[in-house]
N, C-alpha and C positions, 0 to 999 in steps of 0.2 A: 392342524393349524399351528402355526409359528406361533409361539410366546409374543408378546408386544414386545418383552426386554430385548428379546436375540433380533427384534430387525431394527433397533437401535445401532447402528452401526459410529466408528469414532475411525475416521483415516486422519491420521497426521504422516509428515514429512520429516525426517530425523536430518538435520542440517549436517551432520555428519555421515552423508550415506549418498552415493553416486544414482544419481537418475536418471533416465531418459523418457519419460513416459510425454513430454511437450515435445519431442526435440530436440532438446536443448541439454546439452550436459554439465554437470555441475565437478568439481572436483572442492569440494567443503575443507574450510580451515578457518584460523581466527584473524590472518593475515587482509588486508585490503588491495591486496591484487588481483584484476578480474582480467583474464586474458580471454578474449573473443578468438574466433576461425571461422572462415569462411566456407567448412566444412559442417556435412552433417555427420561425421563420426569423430564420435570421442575423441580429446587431445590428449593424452597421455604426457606427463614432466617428471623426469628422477625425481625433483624435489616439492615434496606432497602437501607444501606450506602455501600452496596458491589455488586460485579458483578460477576454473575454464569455464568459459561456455562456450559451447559452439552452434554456429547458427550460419543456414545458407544465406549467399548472397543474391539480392531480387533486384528489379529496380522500386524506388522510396514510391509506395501510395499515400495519399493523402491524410489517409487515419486509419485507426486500428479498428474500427466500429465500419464496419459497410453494410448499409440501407439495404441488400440482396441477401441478406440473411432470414431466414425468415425458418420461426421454430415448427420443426415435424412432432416435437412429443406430444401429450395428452394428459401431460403431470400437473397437479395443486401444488404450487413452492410457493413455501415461506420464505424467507428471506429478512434472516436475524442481525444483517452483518452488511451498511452501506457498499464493503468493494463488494460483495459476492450480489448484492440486488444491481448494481453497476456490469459484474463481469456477464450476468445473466441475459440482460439486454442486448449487451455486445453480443450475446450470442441469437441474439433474436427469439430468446426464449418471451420477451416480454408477457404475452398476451400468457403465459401461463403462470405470473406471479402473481400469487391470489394476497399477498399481505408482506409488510415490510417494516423498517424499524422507521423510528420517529426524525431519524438523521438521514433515512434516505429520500437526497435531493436532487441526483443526475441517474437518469434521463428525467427529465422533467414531468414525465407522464408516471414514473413511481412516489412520488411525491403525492400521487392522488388515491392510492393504495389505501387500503386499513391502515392501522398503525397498530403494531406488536408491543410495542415498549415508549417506557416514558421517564425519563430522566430525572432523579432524587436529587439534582444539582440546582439550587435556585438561578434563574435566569435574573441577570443585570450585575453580576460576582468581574471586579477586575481575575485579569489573571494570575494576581499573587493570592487574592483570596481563593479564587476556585481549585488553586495549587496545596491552600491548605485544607478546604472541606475537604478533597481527593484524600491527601493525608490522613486526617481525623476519621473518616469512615474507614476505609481501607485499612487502619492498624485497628481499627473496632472487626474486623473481620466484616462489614458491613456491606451489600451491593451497592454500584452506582447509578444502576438501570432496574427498571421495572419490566417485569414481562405480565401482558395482557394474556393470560392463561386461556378465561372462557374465551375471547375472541379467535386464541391461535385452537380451538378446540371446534368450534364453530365453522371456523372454515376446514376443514379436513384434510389438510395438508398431504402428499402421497409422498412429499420430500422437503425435510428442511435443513436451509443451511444457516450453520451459524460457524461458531472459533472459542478456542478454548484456551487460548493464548494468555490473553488478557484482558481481565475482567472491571477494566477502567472503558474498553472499549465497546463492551455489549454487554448481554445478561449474559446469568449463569450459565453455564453449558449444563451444570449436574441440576437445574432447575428445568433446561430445555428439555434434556434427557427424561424424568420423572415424566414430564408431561407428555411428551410422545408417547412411552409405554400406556397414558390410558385412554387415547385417541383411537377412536374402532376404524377411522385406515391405516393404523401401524404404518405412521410415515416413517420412510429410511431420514436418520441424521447425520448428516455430513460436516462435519467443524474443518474447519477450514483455516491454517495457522502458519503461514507462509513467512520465513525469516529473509529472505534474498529476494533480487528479484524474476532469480530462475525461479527458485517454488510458489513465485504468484504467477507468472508464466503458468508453469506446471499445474498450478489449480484451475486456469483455462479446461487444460484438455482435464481434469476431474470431475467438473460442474458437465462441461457435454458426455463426459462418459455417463455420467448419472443420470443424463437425460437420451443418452441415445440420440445425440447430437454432434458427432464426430466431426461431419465434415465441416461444420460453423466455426470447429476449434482449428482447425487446419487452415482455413481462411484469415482469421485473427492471429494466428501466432505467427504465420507467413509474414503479417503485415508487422506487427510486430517487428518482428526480424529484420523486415528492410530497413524502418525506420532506426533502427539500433545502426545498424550498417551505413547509413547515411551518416551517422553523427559520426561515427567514429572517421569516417572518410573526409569528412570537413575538416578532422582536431587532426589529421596525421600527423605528426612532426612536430606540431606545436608545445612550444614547454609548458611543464606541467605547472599550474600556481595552488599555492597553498590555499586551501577553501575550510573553513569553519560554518559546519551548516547546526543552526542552533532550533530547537525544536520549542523553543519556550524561554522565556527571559527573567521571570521571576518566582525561581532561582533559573539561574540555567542548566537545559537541556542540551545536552550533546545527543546528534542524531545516532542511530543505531537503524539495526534492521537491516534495508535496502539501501538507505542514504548513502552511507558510504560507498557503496560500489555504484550508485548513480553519480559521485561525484568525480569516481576514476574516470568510470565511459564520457564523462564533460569534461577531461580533460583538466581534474585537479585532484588533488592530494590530499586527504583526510587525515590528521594527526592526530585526532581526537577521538574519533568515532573508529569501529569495528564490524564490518561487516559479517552481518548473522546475529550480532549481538544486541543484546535487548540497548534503546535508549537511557541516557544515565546522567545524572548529574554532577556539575564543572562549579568548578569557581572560576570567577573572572578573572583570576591571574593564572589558574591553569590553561584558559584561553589562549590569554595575553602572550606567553611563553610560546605556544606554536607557532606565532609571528604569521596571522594569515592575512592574506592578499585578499583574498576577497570573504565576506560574510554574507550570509545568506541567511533571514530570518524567517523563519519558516512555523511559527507558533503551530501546534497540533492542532487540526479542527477550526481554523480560522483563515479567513480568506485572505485576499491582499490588500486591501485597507482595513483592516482590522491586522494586519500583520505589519504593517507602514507604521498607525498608531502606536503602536507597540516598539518599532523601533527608534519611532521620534519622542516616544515615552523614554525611555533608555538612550539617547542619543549620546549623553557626554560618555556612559560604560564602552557605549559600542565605537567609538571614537579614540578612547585610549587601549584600543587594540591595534591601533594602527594598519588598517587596508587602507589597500585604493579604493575599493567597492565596495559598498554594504547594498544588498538589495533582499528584498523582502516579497515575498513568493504567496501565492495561492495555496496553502501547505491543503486544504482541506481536499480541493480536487485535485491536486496532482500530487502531493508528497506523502498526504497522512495513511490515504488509503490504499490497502495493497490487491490494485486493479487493473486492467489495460494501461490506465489512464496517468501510469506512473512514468510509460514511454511518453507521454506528454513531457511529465515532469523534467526527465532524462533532456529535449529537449530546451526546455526552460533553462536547464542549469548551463547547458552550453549555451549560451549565448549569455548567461550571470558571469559565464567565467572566462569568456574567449568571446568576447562581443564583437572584435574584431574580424570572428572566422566563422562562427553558428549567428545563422541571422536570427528574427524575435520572430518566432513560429505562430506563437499565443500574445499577440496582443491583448495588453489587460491583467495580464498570469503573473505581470511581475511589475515592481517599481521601483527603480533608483534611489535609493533614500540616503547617500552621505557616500 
């Protein structure tokens, strides 16, 4: 018999390192240029300061999630990490997700799950204050999530995913870890730590390899892919405008991660933010200086009025930045979490930034506010 520690397993993604395992190919740098193809083989460029993906062209379905999915496996998943209990549904694995975190609230039916974890963050905290308790634990070396041990113990997981990124965003991983080694089904651990938004792609086909769900992930990335392809066919040509996407306001957040290269494929220009790069904080005249055209409020984890609030909390700041457009986004289901549901976002942002030419796909997703 296997040790519990050795089927402990830890996959990550090195955002400096060319992949293909989705389809889709990556060419990693620090630079914000994402160049697409309507090819499935690799783009190759002399100059190795840019980032391809490539991806076939289909005609645009509806959405990335289709109802005809339906899970063949036989697994107990946990499910530590809102996008990964989100991406697991898309695959139609639902019916085998035995428990989930306290924040998972799309599909609506995981919501009804166990709950694994429970947040040390007192509820009714503006967001300057929640900006400092974050601070104050976090330099105590302190967690900001709680993991329900006997419960994820109780149910016997055969596979859990969580992420090991960042630990504002779930529990521990070396807490997760511990605990699976002394669970007698020795669930396999999967962290999940996707920086772009080719490696949340790419954790698609991860999650169905682990479940022996291949072709759900082939259906989803397919769909994926048109809808990428749609958008970029609407913005052809279109000049690019200057976009400031801010992830939190008090202090501000400049976005990182994915945001940036979601806001090339919308057909604007990031001066701020760095695609691959962790999220980081700006002063408001380092803003100010990029001279952006449109703003985009995006608070982490906060819907669109509660992101509205937030920008008409700050109005006069966000004002003397001078755009045309400030609009304030659904950041929790489309921007914050890195899931299908970020081509939602992708999306959203075209029609924030070229309203003219990306029609409003998500009613509701977004709101005009100055």
């Amino acid at each position: 018999m296997i040790p519990p520690s050795e089927c402990v397993e830890i996959d990550t993604v090195t955002l400096f390192h060319e992949i293909d395992r989705s389809g889709w190919w990556f060419i990693s740098s620090a630079t914000g240029v994402i160049l697409l193809t309507k090819s499935t083989e690799p783009t190759k460029f002399a100059n190795s300061n840019s980032r391809t993906i490539a991806s076939p062209f289909r005609p645009q379905p509806p959405s990335c999630a289709s109802p005809s999915l339906i899970s063949s496996s036989l697994m107990r998943i946990a499910s530590l990490v809102p996008s990964a209990t989100e991406t697991l549904f898309a695959l139609g694995l639902g019916p085998d997700v035995v428990g989930v975190t306290h924040e998972c609230d799309y599909p609506p039916a995981a919501a009804e799950l166990p709950h694994l974890t429970r947040t040390v963050i007192p509820a009714g905290l503006s967001t300057a204050e929640i900006d400092a308790a974050v601070r104050e634990r976090t330099q105590r070396g302190e967690h900001l999530y709680e993991l329900d041990a006997e419960r994820l113990r109780e149910l016997e997981p055969d596979l859990i995913v969580t992420q090991a990124l960042c630990e504002v965003c779930a529990v521990s991983f070396d807490d997760v870890r511990a605990i699976a080694e002394e669970i007698p089904s020795q669930p396999r651990v999967i962290a999940l730590d996707p920086m772009t938004l080719g490696e949340v792609l790419s954790d698609v086909r991860r999650l169905a390899e682990a479940t022996e769900d291949e072709g759900a992930a082939d259906e989803l990335l397919d769909e994926a892919a048109d809808r990428i392809d749609a958008v970029r066919g609407r913005l052809d040509g279109a000049p690019p405008r200057r976009v400031a996407a801010l992830e939190w306001l008090a202090p501000p957040y400049v976005g990182g991660h994915w945001i940036p290269q979601l806001i090339d494929l919308a057909g604007g220009v990031d001066l701020l933010g760095l695609p691959g790069e962790k999220s980081r904080t700006a002063t408001w005249e380092e803003v100010a200086a990029a001279s952006p055209e449109v703003v985009v409020v995006m608070p982490c984890g906060l819907g669109v009025g509660a992101a509205a609030d937030e920008a008409l909390d700050h109005h006069d700041r966000l004002a003397a930045l001078g755009p045309d457009r400030v609009v304030a986004v659904d950041a929790s289901s489309f921007f914050s979490r890195p899931s299908p549901r970020l081509v939602d976002g992708l999306e959203i942002l075209a029609h924030a930034v070229h309203p003219d030419l990306a029609p409003d796909l998500h009613p509701g997703a977004s709101v005009l506010v100055g």
